[in-house]
C-alpha positions, 0 to 999 in steps of 0.5 A: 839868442840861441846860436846854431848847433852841431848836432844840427846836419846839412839837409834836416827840416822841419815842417813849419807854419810861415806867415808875413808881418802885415805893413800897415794895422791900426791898433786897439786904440786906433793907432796906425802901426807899420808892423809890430813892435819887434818886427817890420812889417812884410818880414817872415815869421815862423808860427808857433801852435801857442797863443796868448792868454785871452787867445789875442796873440800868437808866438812867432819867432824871426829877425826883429827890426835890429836883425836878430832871432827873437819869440814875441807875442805878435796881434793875431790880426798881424800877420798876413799870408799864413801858409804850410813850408818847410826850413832847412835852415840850422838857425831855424831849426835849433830855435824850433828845438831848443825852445823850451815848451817845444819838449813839453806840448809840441810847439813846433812842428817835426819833420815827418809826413804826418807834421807835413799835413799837420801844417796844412790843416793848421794853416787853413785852420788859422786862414779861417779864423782870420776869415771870420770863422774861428770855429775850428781854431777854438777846438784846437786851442782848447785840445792843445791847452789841455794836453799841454796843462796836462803834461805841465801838471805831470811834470811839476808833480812829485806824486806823478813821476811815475808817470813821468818816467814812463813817458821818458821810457817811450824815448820821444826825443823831447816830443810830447807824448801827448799828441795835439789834435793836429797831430792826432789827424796827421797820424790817422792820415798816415794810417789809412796811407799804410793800409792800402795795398798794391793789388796789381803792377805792370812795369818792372821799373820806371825810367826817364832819361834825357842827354844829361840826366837818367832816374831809374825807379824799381819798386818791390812790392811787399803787401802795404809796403814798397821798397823803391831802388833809385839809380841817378846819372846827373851830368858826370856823377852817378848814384844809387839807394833805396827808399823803403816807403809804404803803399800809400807813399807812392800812390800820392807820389804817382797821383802827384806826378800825373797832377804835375804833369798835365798842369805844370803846376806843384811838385810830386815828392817820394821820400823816407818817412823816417829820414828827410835825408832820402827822397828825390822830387819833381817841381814844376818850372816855368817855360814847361821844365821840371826840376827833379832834385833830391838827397840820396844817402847810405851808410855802408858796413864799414860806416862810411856814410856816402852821401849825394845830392843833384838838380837837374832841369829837363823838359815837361815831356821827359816825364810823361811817360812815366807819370802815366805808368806810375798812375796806371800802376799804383795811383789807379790800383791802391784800395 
């Protein structure tokens, strides 16, 4: 069993697929199974892009019956519940990584927003088959095979290093250089974010502030880019960094906050593209409240790198005003 690792920090992720072990199935000799062989039935798993062979099993990996983090091979009508998540779990995190085939097909998801979407269109794309439409799922098992036999025939052939070493001088930090189809429409989907461009603004700045808590939101504008200065007062503590991000960031960031808003429903997100480790973000609450949370961390000159995190919780109406500027300014005007 792979154990935790060092170079694994407090507050890393990586987008990932989850699902539950179904209770109750009756296996292909008409067998009533409570879960599967390794695992229990109601227990998480996480869901790995791999299938079996003859395309009947999936690979997990999570706690097996006698608590301990294994891979198996699961019936892909065993599990149940299959949705888009998240892990900051260091356990978790270093399975992901550490795992073998991650380096040579991608496997696993990253941490980047184009793997964000990545997990949900592959979570609807495994809901769909389960549905009885496995249309889709057999396009991209086909894509993903290729790709991976592909770099699987490169790096077992002598005659190929050169090819070999110009993938390794692209220093993708053990990610394939080939990108599955997932990830080919999660890149494209960053694209187009990246095009858009802010073609008016009214506010200067964006501010909520009740008795305890204060976020102060000013962004600078530099065509599809946007540099957001974040200034937080939680109780006693206080801090402020910068989120570079880019026009389509924060367009999603302030159509998302409307959203949240007038439903009480879902979270609205704005975050570094390139380090999970920035980012503030609004989840709706029971009772009409919202959590606003988030990580905001720099490193000065010197070095030191000053970090701080918080979680606040404050009233739906405390955000209505800014959600209604941020949409009026950015939501409504990005083309």
């Amino acid at each position: 069993m792979l154990q935790d690792k060092d170079w694994v920090e407090p507050g890393m992720r990586k987008f990932c697929v989850v699902a539950n072990i179904v209770r109750e199935r009756v296996d292909e000799n008409g067998v009533l199974r409570h879960g599967t062989a390794a695992f229990p039935g109601g227990r998480k798993v996480y869901v790995s892009k791999t299938f079996s062979y003859n395309r009947d099993r999936i690979k997990v990996v999570g706690l097996n019956r006698f608590k301990k983090y294994v891979y198996d091979y699961v019936p892909f009508d065993a599990i149940t519940n299959i949705r888009p998540d998240k892990t900051f779990s260091k356990t978790m995190i270093s399975l992901m990584t550490d795992d073998v085939l991650d380096g040579i097909c991608n496997e696993w998801f990253g941490y980047k927003e184009a793997d964000r979407i990545a997990t949900e269109i592959y979570a609807n794309i495994l809901n769909a088959a389960q549905n009885g439409n496995p249309e889709l799922l057999e396009v991209f098992q086909n894509d993903f095979e290729s790709h991976r036999w592909e770099y699987f025939n490169a790096f077992f052939q002598p005659r190929r290093v050169d090819k070999i070493e110009e993938w390794k001088g692209q220093k993708l930090s053990r990610r394939c250089p080939i990108p599955d189809l997932l990830t080919k429409i999660g890149m494209e989907e960053i694209e187009k974010r990246r095009q858009c461009k802010i073609t008016e603004r009214r506010k200067e700045m964006y501010r909520i502030e009740s008795e305890s808590f204060a976020l102060e939101l000013i962004p600078v504008v530099e065509g599809d880019e946007v540099s957001v200065t974040v200034k937080v007062r939680s109780d006693k503590f206080s801090a402020e960094c910068t989120i570079d991000a880019f026009a389509g960031q924060i367009m999603i960031f302030a159509k998302d906050m409307l959203a949240l808003y007038e439903s009480l429903e879902g979270s609205a997100r704005l975050e570094q593209d390139w380090s999970p480790n920035n980012y503030i973000q609004f989840s709706a609450q029971q009772h009409g409240h919202i959590l606003v949370e988030g990580r905001l961390k720099s490193e000065a000159r010197s070095g030191n790198v000053q970090e701080f995190s918080f979680k606040h919780v404050i009233d739906q109406s405390y955000i209505e005003g800014v959600a209604k500027e941020l949409y009026a300014d950015f939501g409504k005007n990005c083309q």
